[in-house]
C-alpha positions in Angstrom: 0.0 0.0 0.0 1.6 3.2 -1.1 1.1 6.0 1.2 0.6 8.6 -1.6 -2.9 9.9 -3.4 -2.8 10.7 -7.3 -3.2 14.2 -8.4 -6.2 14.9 -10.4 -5.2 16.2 -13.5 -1.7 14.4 -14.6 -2.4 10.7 -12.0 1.3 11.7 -10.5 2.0 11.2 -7.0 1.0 13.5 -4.5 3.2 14.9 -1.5 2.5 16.7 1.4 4.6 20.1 1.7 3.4 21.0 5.0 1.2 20.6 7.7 -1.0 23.9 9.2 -2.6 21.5 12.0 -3.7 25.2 14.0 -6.0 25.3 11.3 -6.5 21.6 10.7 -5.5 21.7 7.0 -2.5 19.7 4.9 -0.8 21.0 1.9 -0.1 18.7 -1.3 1.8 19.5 -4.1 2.1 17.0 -7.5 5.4 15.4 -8.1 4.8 15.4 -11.9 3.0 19.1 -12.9 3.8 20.8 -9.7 1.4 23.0 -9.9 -1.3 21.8 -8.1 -1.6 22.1 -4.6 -4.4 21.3 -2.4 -5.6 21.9 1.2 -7.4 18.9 2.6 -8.8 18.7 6.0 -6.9 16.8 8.4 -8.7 14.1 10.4 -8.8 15.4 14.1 -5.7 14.4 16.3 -6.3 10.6 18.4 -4.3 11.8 21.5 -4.0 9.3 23.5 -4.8 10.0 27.3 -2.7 6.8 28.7 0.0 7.9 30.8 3.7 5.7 30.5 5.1 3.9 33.6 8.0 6.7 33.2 5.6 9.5 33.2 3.6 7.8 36.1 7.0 7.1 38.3 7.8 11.2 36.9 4.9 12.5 38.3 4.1 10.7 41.8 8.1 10.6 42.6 7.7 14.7 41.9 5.0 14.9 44.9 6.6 12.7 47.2 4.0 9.7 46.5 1.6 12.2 47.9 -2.0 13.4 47.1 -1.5 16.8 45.7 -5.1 17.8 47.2 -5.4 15.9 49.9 -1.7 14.6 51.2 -2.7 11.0 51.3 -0.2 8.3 50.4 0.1 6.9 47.2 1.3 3.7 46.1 2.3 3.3 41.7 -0.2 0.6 41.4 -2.4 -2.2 43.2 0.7 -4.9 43.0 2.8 -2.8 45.5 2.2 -4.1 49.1 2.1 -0.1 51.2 -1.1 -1.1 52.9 -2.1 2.3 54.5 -1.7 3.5 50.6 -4.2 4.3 47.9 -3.3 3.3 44.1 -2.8 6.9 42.8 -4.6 8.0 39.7 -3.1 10.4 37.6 -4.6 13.7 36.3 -5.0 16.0 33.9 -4.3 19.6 35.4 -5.9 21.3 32.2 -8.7 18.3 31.5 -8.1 16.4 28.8 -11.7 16.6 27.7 -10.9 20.6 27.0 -7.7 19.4 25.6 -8.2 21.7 22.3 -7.9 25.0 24.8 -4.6 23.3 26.1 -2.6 26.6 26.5 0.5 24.4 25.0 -1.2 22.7 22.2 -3.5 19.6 22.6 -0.8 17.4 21.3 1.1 18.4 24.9 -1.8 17.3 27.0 0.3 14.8 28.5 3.3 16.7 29.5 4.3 16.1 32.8 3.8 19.5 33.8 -0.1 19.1 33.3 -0.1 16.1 35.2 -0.8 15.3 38.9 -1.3 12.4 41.1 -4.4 12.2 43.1 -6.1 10.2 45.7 -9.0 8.3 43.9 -11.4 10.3 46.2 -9.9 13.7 45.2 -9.8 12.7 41.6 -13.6 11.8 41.5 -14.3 15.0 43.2 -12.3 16.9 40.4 -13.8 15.5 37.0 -13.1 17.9 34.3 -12.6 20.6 36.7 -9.1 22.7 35.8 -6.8 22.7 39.2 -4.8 25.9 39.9 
């Protein structure tokens, strides 16, 4: 499968010059005529909100395996034997359903910096709420 559409009016390969994804459109020239350039909308961005085990161990080392609402103690997952600690879920500062107003751009959702480990009582009380 050849990861190239046809242009229109000569059937030579077409080639993306550049991407304008603030404005959700993609410019493609022809290899043969090189004349004809079209913008085609872009599908939307599939940004995924799963978290790595580096990012996880990033954020919850960060607050001292603490709550950041709440101070409770945190454990990484359920596997780790701290009884007196909740399994910490980790947050979105800026929510990721509003990720398209991300300050930084919605591909950066997932920065570390907009991330924070919560209780899973202080996280349910948050939702989509943004933190300060």
């Amino acid at each position: 499968m050849n990861n190239f559409n046809l242009c229109s009016k000569c059937n030579g390969k077409i080639f993306t010059l550049l991407i304008d994804s603030e404005n959700n459109r993609l410019l493609t020239q022809c290899e043969q005529c090189g004349y004809e350039r079209i913008f085609i909308r872009i599908k939307e961005l599939n940004i995924s909100r799963t978290i790595s085990k580096e990012i996880r161990y990033i954020v919850l080392n960060r607050q001292y395996w603490r709550c950041n609402q709440c101070g409770e103690k945190l454990k990484y997952n359920s596997e780790v034997d701290w009884s007196n600690a909740q399994v910490a879920h980790i947050d979105h500062i800026f929510p990721y359903s509003k990720r398209k107003e991300y300050p930084n751009g919605e591909d950066n959702i997932n920065e570390p910096e907009n991330l924070q480990a919560l209780c899973p009582d202080c996280n349910n009380k948050k939702r989509d709420k943004t933190t300060q």
